[in-house]
C-alpha positions as CSV (number, residue, x, y, z in Angstrom):
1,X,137.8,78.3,166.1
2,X,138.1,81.8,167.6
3,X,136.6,84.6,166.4
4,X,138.5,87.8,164.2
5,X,136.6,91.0,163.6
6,X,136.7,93.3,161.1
7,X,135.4,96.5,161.6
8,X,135.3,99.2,158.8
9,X,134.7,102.7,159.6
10,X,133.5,103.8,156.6
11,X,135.8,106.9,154.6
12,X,137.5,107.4,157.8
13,X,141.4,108.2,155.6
14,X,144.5,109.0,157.6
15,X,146.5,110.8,155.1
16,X,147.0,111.3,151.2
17,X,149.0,108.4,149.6
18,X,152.0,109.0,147.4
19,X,149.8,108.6,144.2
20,X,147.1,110.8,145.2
21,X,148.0,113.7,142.8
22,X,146.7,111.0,140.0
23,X,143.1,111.6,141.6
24,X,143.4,115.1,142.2
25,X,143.2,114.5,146.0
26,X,146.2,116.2,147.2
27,X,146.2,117.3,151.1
28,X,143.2,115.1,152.2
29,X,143.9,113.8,155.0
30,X,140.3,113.0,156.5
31,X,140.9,112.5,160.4
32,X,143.6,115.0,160.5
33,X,141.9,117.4,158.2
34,X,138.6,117.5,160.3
35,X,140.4,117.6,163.7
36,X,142.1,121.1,162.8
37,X,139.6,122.7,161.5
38,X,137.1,121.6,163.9
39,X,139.6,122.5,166.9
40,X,140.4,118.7,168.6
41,X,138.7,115.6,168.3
42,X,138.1,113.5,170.9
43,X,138.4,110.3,170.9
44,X,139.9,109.3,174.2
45,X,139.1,105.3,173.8
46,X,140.4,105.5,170.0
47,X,143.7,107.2,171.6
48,X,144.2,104.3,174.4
49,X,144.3,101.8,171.1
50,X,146.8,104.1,169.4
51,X,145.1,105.9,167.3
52,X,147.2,108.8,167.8
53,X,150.6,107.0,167.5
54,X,149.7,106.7,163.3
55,X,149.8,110.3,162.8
56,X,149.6,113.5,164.3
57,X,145.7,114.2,165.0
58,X,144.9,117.4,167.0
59,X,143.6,115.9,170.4
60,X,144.5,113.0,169.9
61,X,147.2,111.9,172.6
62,X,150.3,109.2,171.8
63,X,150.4,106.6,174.9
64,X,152.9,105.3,175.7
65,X,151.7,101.9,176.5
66,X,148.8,101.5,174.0
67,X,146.3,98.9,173.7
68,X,146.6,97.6,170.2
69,X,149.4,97.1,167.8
70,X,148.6,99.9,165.5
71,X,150.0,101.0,161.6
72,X,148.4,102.3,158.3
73,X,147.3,100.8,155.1
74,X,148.2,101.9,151.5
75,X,145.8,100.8,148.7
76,X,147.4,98.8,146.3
77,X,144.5,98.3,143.6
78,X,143.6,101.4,141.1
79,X,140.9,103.2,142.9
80,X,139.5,104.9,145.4
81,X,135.7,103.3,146.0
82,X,134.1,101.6,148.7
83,X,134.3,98.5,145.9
84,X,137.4,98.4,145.9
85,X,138.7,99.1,149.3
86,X,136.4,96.3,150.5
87,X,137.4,94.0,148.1
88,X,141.3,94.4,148.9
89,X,140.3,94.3,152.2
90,X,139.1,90.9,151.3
91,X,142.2,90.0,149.7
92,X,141.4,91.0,146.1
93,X,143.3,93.4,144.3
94,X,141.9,95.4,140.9
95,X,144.6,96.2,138.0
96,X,142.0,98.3,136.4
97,X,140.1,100.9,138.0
98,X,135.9,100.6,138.0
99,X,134.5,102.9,134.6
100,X,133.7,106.8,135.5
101,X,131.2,108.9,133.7
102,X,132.6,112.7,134.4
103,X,130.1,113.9,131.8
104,X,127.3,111.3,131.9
105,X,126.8,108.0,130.8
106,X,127.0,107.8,126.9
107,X,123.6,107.1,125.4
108,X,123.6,103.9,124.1
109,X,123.7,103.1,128.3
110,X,120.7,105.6,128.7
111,X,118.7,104.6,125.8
112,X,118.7,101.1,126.4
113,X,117.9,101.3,129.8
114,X,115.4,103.0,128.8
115,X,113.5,100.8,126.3
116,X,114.0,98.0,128.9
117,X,112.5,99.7,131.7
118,X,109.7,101.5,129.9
119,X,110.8,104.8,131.1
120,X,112.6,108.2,129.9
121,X,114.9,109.6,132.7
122,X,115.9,113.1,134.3
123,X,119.5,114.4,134.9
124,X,122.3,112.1,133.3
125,X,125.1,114.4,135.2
126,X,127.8,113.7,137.8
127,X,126.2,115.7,141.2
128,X,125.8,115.2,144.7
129,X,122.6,113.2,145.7
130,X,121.2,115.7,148.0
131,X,121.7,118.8,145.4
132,X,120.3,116.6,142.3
133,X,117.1,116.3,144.3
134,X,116.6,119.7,144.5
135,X,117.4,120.5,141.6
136,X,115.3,118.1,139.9
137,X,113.1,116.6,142.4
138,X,110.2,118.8,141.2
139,X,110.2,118.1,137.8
140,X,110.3,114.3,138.6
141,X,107.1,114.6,140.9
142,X,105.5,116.1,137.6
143,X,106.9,114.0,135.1
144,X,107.2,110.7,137.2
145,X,110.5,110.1,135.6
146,X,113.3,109.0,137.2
147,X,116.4,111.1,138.3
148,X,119.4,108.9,137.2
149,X,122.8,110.6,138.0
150,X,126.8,109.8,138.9
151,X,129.8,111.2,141.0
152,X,133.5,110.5,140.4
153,X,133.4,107.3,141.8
154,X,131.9,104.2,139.6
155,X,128.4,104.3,140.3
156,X,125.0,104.4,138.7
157,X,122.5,105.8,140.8
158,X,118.9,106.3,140.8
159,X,116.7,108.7,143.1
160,X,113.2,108.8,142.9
161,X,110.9,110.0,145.2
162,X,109.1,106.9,147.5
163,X,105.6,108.7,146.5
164,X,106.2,108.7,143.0
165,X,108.0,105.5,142.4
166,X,107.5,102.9,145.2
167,X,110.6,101.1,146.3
168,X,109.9,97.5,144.6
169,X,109.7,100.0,141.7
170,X,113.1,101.7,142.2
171,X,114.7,98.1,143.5
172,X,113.5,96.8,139.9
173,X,114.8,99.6,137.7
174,X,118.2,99.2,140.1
175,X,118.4,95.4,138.9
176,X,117.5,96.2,135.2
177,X,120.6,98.6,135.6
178,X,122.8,96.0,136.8
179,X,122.2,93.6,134.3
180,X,123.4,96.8,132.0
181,X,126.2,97.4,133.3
182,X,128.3,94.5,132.8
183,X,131.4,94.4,130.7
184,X,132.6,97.9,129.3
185,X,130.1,100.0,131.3
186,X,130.8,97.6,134.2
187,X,130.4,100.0,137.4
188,X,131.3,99.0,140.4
189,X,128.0,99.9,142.0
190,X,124.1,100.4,140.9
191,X,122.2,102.2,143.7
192,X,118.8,103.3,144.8
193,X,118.7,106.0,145.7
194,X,114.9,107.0,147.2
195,X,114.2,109.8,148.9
196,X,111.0,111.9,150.5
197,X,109.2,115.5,151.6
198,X,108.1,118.2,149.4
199,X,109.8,120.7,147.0
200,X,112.1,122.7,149.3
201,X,112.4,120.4,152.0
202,X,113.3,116.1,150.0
203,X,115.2,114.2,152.4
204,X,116.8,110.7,151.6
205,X,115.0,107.7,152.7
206,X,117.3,105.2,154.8
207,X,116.1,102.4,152.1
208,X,119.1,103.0,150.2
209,X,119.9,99.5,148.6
210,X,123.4,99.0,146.4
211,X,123.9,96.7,143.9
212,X,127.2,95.0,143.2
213,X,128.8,93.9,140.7
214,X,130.1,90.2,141.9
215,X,133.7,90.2,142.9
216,X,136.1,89.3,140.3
217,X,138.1,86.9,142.2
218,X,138.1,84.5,145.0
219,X,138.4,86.8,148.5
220,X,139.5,85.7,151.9
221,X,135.3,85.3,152.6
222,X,135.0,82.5,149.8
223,X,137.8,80.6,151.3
224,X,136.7,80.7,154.6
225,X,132.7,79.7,153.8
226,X,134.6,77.0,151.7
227,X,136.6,75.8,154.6
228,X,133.6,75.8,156.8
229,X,134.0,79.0,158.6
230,X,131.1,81.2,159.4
231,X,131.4,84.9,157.9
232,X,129.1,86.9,159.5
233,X,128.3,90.2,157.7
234,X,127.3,93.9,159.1
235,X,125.7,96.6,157.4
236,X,126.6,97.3,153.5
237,X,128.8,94.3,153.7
238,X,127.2,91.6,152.0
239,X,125.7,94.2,149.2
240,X,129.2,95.3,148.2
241,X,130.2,90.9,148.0
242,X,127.0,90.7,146.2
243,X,126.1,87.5,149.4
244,X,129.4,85.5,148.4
245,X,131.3,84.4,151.0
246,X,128.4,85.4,153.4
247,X,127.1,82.9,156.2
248,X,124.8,85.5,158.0
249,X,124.1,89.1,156.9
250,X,122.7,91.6,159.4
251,X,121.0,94.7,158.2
252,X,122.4,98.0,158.9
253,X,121.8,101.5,157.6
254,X,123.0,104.0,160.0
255,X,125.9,103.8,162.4
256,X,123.9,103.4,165.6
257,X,122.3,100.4,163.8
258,X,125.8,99.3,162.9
259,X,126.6,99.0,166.6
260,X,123.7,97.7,167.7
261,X,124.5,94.7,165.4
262,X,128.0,94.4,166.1
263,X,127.2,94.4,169.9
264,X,124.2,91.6,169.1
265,X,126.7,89.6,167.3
266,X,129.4,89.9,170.4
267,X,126.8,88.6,172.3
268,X,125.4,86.0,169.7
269,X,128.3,84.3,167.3
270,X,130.2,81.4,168.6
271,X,133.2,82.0,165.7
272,X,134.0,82.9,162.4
273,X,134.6,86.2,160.6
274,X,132.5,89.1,162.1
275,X,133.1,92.1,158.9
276,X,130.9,95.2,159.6
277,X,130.1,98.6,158.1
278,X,130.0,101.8,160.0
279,X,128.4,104.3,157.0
280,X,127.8,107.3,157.6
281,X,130.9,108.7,157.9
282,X,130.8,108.5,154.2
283,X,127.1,109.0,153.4
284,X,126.0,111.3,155.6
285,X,128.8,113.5,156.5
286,X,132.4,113.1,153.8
287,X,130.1,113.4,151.0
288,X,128.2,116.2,152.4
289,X,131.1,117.9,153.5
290,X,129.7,118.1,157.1
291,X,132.7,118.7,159.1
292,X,131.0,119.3,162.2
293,X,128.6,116.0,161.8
294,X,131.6,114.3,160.6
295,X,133.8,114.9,163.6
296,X,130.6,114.8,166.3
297,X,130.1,111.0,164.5
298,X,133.3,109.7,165.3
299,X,133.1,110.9,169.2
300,X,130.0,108.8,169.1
301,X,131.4,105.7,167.7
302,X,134.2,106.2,169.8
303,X,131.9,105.7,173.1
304,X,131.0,102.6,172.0
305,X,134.6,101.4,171.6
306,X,134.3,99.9,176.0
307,X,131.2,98.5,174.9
308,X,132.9,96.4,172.0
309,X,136.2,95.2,173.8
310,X,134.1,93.6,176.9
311,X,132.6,91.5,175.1
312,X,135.9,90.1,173.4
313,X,137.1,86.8,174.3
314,X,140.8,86.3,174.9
315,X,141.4,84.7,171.8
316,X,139.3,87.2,169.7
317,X,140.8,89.4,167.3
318,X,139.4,93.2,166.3
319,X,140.7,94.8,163.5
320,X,139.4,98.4,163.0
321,X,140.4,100.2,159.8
322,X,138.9,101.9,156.9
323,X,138.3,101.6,153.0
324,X,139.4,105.3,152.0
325,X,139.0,108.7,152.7
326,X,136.0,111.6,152.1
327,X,138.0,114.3,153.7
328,X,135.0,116.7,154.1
329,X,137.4,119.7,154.6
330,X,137.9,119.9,151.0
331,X,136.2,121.5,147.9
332,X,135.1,118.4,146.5
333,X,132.5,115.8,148.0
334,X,134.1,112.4,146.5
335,X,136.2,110.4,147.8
336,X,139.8,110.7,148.5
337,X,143.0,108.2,147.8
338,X,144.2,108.0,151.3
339,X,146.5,105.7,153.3
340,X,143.5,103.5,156.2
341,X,144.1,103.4,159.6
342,X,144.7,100.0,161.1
343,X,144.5,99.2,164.5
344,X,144.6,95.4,165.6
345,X,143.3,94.6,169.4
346,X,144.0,90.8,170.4
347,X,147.5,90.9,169.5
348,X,151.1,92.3,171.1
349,X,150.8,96.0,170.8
350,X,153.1,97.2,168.5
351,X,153.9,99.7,165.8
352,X,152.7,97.4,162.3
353,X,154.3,100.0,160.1
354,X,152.8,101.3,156.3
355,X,151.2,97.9,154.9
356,X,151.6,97.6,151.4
357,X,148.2,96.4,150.2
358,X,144.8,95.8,152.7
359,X,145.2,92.6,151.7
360,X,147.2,92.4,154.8
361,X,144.1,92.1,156.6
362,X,142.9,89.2,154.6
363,X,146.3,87.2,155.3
364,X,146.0,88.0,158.6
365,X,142.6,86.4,158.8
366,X,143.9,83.4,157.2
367,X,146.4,82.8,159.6
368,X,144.1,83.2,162.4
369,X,141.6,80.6,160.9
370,X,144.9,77.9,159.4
371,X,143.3,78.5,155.8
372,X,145.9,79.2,152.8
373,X,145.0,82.5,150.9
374,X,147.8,84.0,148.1
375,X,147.6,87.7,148.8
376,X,149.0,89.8,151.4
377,X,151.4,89.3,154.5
378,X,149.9,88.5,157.9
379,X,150.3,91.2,160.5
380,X,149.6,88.5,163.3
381,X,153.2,86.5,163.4
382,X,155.0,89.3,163.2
């Protein structure tokens, strides 16, 4: 049966799309954005694939004979989440965006979560998650009411300290949430948010959990469990497919333990779909704006890239690519609308071009496996 991997490096953009201006994202460009202003990236094993042949990337090199066939991704679906890139990734695309909240969710959200979880909340404002701690971590140590708070993407999250609310607590009020959120105020994702320390000095916990809302469509994953093919899942994977279309999921919460799992499951699965979630690109360092961490965590993944292609078989297929940008060299800390890098080991080594849709990806796999799927044109054939 073979085995294709996907591997997702989470926020890692390659440029703003066409329609970025409708997002307000214009000039992100995460990879190149980070290597000029941090001086040079290096990424030498990245640069043997091709990375370097997609765009211009200051130290990044162009070989001439490079590893992989290698291209970029434009996102078709309206969006710019980690919902939605995995999804499309999958094979499905959104007409509709996800709901956003720029000021707040409206109160008849608030107040009936409220009555059903028997609590009164704190905040109820778009902010980053480590400046909403601060800013009201205190008063929720007193008050033992949770900090419930947004971004511009389509989430609902809740922070509470692990001291003050345990984490079956904070899990609970996450799944109350959900069941909310449905319909109209249908977010894309509910998380939990918990964090620890005192005033002065909270820290997020690495117990973040995400709740889904179930994909709205049959993906390439359903198919393939359908058709009796193993889908092996990596990190945030199975959260953001709510388990569908998940044979195995292997827990993940950092990008060391991401590897570390991808390397076990080189090692350990016969075939199927291997899908995996490098995340702290995104969490740690785009929406931080940590340039520096940022460009230090891709030279560190990068390292690992020998370590991954031994333990390929010759009729394996890797696929590394992204869900969309957090360029951290800009004012905001959201995401961005940016084209994905795509990068395809296993196959002739070619240039793939601008895909339309990252449903591509999801064609291809259905190719690879001889299962029919009605979205996106396989790279593989070419």
């Amino acid at each position: 049966m073979g085995r294709f991997i996907v591997w997702v490096l989470d926020s890692v953009g390659i440029g703003e799309m066409p329609d970025s201006y409708l997002y307000n994202d214009q000039g992100s460009a995460t990879l190149q954005n980070i290597a000029r202003e941090r001086g040079g990236l290096y990424l030498p094993n990245l640069e043997r694939l091709g990375l370097g042949l997609i765009e211009d990337i200051f130290g990044v090199g162009r070989p001439g004979d490079p590893q992989a066939a290698y291209g970029k991704m434009a996102e078709q679906s309206k969006g710019k989440d980690t919902t939605t890139g995995h999804w499309e990734i999958a094979g499905l695309h959104l007409e509709m965006p996800f709901p956003t909240y720029p000021n707040g969710f409206p109160e008849e959200v608030i107040s009936r979560f409220e009555k059903e979880a028997g609590v009164k909340v704190l905040g109820n404002y778009p902010a980053s998650g480590t400046v909403i701690i601060e800013e009201l971590g205190d008063e929720h140590m007193r008050t033992q009411r949770p900090i419930v708070y947004t971004s511009a993407d389509s989430v609902f999250q809740i922070a509470a300290h692990i001291d003050v609310i345990p984490l079956e607590r904070l899990y609970e009020l996450c799944e109350i949430a959900r069941g909310i959120l449905v319909g109209e105020h249908g977010v894309a994702r509910v998380i939990a948010r918990p964090f620890a320390g005192e005033p002065g000095s909270f820290y997020r916990t690495k117990d973040r959990r995400d709740y889904s809302l179930p994909p709205t469509g049959e993906t390439i994953l359903d198919v393939l469990v359908a058709s009796g093919v193993p889908v092996t899942a990596i990190g945030k994977i199975s959260d953001i497919f709510t388990g569908r279309g998940i044979s195995t999921s292997l827990s993940a919460k950092s990008n060391n333990e991401t590897m570390s799992q991808l390397l076990f499951a080189l090692d350990t699965v016969e075939e199927g779909l291997i899908f995996a979630n490098s995340v702290d690109f995104d969490m740690v360092y785009g929406h931080r704006n940590d340039v520096e961490g940022y460009a230090k965590a891709l030279e560190e993944t990068d390292r690992y890239i020998p370590d991954v292609l031994r333990k390929l078989r010759i009729d394996d297929i890797l696929v590394i690519t992204a869900d969309h940008g957090c360029d951290p060299t800009t004012q905001s800390t959201d995401h961005s609308r940016e084209y994905v890098p795509l990068l395809v080991y296993g196959i002739k080594p070619r240039n793939l071009g601008i895909r339309e849709t990252f449903a591509d990806v999801a064609q291809s796999i259905a190719e690879y496996f001889g299962v029919s799927y009605p979205r996106g044109k396989s790279f593989l054939g070419e």
